[in-house]
N, C-alpha and C positions, 0 to 999 in steps of 0.2 A: 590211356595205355594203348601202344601200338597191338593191331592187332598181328594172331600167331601165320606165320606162312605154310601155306601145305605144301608138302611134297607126298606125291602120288607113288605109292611102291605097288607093282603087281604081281605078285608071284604065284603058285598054286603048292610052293611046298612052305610050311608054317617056320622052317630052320633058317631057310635065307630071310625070310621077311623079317624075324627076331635079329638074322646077323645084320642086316642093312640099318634095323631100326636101333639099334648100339650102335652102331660106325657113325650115325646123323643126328643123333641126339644131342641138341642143344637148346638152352632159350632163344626166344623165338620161331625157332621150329617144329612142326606139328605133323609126325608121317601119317595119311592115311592109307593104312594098309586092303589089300582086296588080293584074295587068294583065285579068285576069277577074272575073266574079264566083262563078266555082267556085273558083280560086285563092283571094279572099276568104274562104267557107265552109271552104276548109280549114284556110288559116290561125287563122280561131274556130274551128275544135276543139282549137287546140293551145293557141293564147294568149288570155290575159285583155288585153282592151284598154279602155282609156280613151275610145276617141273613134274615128268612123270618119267618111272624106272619102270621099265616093263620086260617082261621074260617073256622071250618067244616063244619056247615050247611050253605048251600048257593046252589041256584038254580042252575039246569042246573051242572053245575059241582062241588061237593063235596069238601070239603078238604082233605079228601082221594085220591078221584080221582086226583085231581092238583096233591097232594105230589110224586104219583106214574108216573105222565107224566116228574115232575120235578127228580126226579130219576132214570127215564128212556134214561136221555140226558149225554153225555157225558163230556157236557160244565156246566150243573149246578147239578151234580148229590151228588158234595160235599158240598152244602152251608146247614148249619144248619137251620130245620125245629123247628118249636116248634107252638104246636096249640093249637087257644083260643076258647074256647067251653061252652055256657051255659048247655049241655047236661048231660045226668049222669054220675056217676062216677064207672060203674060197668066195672071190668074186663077186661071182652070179648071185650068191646067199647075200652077201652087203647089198648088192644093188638092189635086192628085193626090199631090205631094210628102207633103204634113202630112201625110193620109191613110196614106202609107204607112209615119209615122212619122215625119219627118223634125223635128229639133229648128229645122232653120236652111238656108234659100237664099242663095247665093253666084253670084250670075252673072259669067262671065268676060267677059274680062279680070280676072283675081282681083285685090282688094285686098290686095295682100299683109299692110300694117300693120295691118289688120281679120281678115285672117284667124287672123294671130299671136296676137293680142289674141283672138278667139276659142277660138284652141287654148288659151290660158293657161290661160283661167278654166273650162273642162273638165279640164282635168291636174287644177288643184286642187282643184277639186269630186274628183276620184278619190282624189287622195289623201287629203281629209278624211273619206272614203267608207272607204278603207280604215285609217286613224288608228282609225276607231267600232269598225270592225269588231276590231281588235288589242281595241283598251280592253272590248270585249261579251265577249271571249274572257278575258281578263285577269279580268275580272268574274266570269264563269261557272265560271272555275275556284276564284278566291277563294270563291265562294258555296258550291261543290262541296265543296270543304277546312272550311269552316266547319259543314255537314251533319255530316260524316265526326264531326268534335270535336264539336259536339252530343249527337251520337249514340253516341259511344263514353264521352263525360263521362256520360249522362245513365244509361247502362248498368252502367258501373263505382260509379257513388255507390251502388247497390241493394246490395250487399251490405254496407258500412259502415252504410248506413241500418237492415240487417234486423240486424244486429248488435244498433244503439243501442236500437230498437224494442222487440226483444227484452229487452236488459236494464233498461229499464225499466220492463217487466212483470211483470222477477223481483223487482225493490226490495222493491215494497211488503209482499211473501212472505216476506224476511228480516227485520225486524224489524217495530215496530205504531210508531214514532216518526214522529206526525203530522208534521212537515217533508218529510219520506223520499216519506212519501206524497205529498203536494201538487207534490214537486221531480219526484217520476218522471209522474204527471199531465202537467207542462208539458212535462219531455221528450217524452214519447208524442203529445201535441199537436202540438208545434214538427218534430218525425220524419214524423207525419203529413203535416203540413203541407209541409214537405219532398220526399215521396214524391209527392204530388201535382201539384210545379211539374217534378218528375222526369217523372212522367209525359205534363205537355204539352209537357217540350221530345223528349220518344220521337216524341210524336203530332209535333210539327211537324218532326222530321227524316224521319219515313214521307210524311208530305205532301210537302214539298220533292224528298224525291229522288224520289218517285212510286211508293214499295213501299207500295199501301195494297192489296192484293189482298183482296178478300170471298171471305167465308167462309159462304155463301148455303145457306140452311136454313129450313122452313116456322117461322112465330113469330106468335106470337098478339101483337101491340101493345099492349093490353087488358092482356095477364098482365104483359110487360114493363115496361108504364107504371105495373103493380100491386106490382111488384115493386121499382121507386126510391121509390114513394110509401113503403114499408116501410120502407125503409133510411133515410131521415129520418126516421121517426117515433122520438124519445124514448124509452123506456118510462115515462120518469115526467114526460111531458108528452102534453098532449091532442093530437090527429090536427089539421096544418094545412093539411091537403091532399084536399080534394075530389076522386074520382075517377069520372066519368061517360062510359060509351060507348054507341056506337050503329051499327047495322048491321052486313057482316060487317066483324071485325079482323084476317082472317088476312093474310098475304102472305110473300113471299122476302124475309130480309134477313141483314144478318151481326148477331148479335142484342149480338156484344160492341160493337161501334161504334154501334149505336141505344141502345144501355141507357147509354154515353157520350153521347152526345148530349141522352137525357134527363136525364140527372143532373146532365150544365152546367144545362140550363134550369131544373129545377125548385129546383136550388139556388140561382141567382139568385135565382129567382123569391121563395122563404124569403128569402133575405137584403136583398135590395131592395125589396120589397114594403111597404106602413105595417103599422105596429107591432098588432098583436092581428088583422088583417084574414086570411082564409084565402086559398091558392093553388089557380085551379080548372086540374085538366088535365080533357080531354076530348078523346077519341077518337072521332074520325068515319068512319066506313066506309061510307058511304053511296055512296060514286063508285064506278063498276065497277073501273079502274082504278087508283087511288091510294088511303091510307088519310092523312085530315089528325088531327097531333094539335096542339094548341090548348094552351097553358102561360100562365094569366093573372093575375093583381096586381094590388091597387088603383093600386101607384106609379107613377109620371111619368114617364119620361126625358125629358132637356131636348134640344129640337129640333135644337141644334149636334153633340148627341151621338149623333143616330139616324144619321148618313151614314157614322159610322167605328165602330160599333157591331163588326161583323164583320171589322176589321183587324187583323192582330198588335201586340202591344204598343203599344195604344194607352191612354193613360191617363185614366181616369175613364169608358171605357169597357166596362170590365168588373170582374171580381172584384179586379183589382188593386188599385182602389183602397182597399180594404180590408185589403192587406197577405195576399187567399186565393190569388193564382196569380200569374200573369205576365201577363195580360192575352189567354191566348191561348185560355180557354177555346170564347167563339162563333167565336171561327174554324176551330179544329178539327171544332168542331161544325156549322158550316156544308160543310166540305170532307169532311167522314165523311156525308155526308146527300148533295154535288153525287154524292159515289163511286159511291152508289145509283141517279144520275141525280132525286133528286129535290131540294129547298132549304129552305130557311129564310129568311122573313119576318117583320118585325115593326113592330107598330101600337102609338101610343102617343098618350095625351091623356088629358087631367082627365073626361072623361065615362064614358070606358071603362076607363080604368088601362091599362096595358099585355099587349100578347101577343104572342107570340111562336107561328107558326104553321109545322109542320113537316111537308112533304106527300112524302112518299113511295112510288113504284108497286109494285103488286103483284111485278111480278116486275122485277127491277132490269133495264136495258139495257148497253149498251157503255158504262161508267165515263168522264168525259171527263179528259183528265191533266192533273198539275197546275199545267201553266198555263194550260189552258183554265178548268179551275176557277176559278183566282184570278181571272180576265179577264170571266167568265160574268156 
């Protein structure tokens, strides 16, 4: 059974509050009446109301005065006011009204079929007020529930995966028939590959629920950035990766979440970049504060695609379109970098190629959560 809506009446003479309370009686609706304006305040600490009728003149406290105590609370500072007044109609007197909050003046003799017709269309604004709120709750837990499977899918494939991984290692050890070989290759590929889209749905259930706790330690940026540049290099292909720093590169960071964060970019960087062209990163240390590192490419992105560049699964926005992840790698990457308090930027056009620029401060601050993140 739904429950009954309040409407808040205050008057200090007992005739109007009995006439109001005849003129608004219906199911569903529930007046609570208060012949003060301390009786009022009490009654908002107990009840949620829709809508309050308040009379300005009335002893001891005002309807000015109430409207501005009721405005001054953090718990009823939204409920629509509107005030019933035999007093004059000049001016200066309304503006004191609005001023004190007031949605709406009512001067008496009340209109009764106006006033009804007012109370309506606030009921239902409340109720579609509280309809959002059911459905934002119904939302947030479905969202909640979908983390949870995320997270526990993306957890339990790790051991089927180290499994397969594994026996395809062993294949080519048991016998020398070139097929054997070339089949466990594709496995080991396709497992990799795998483990990889494993690991951005980890990262975007740590994002989502907000467990991204740093793990802050002195790191050299420089070695770090020296050290993805390695892990791409081939051994039987030439070095495609430029690496240049400057001033100091020390600072606080969590070094497994920034070695994540390069490793999306500069692998972009190889795979989107034109064909034989080299990737320049470059470390800057030069700012007291911050250390910038610089990830850049001859290639283009197209101008529709820079605005959702850093969205989750967004297509032809990222690796995915290539059949390498889920589309979540810059996001991650962006949201492992806000953690640090610092971001990611990116610049693109036929003159310069693209970059992608990641500034991070020496010593991180208070992390913003994440949905300030995503909102930032």
């Amino acid at each position: 059974m739904t429950a009954a809506i309040n409407i808040l009446v205050v008057d200090d003479i007992q005739q109007n509050l009995a006439a109001v309370e005849a003129l608004l009686a219906r199911p569903g609706l529930r007046l609570l009446k208060a012949a003060s304006g301390a009786e009022a305040l009490e009654l908002l600490l107990v009840h949620e109301v829709a809508l309050a009728l308040i009379d300005v003149q009335m002893p001891n406290m005002d309807g000015f005065e109430l409207a501005e105590l009721i405005r001054g609370s953090e718990r009823t500072r939204s409920i629509p006011l509107i005030f019933l007044t035999a007093a004059t109609r000049e001016p200066s007197y309304s503006f004191r009204g609005y001023e004190a909050g007031a949605v709406d003046f009512m001067f008496k003799p009340i209109d009764s079929k106006a006033l009804v017709s007012k109370v309506k269309v606030f009921v239902e604004l409340h109720q579609q007020k509280q309809q959002l709120s059911a459905q934002l709750k119904e939302l947030q837990h479905a969202l909640h529930l979908n983390e949870l499977f995320t997270a526990v899918l993306g957890h339990d494939l790790r051991t089927p995966l180290s499994v397969v991984m594994n026996g395809a290692m062993l294949l080519p050890m048991m016998t020398d028939h070139p097929k054997v070989a070339v089949t466990a290759q594709r496995i080991q590929s396709s497992a990799r590959r795998m483990a990889h889209m494993v690991d951005q749905l980890l990262d975007l259930a740590r994002i989502r629920s907000g467990d991204m706790p740093l793990r802050l330690a002195a790191a050299d940026y420089a070695e770090l950035c020296r050290a993805i540049a390695d892990e791409f290099h081939a051994a039987d292909q030439a070095q495609r990766i430029d690496l240049a720093s400057s001033g100091d590169t020390l600072g606080q960071c969590d070094a497994g979440m920034v070695s994540q964060i390069l490793s999306n970019l500069v692998g972009n960087a190889l795979l989107h970049g034109e064909a034989g062209q080299r990737v320049r990163v470059a470390i800057d240390g030069g700012a007291g504060g911050q250390v910038a590192i610089r990830v850049a490419n001859q290639g283009v992105i197209p101008a529709p695609q820079l605005g959702c560049l850093f969205e989750p699964y967004q297509q032809g926005c990222d690796s995915r379109k290539t059949g390498q992840g889920l589309g979540l790698g810059l996001y991650t990457a962006r949201m492992f970098a806000r953690a640090h308090g610092g971001d990611i930027a990116v610049q693109s056009d036929t003159a310069q190629g693209t970059v992608f620029t990641v500034t991070m401060p020496r010593q991180p601050h208070s992390p913003l959560n994440p949905q300030e993140q995503q909102s930032a």
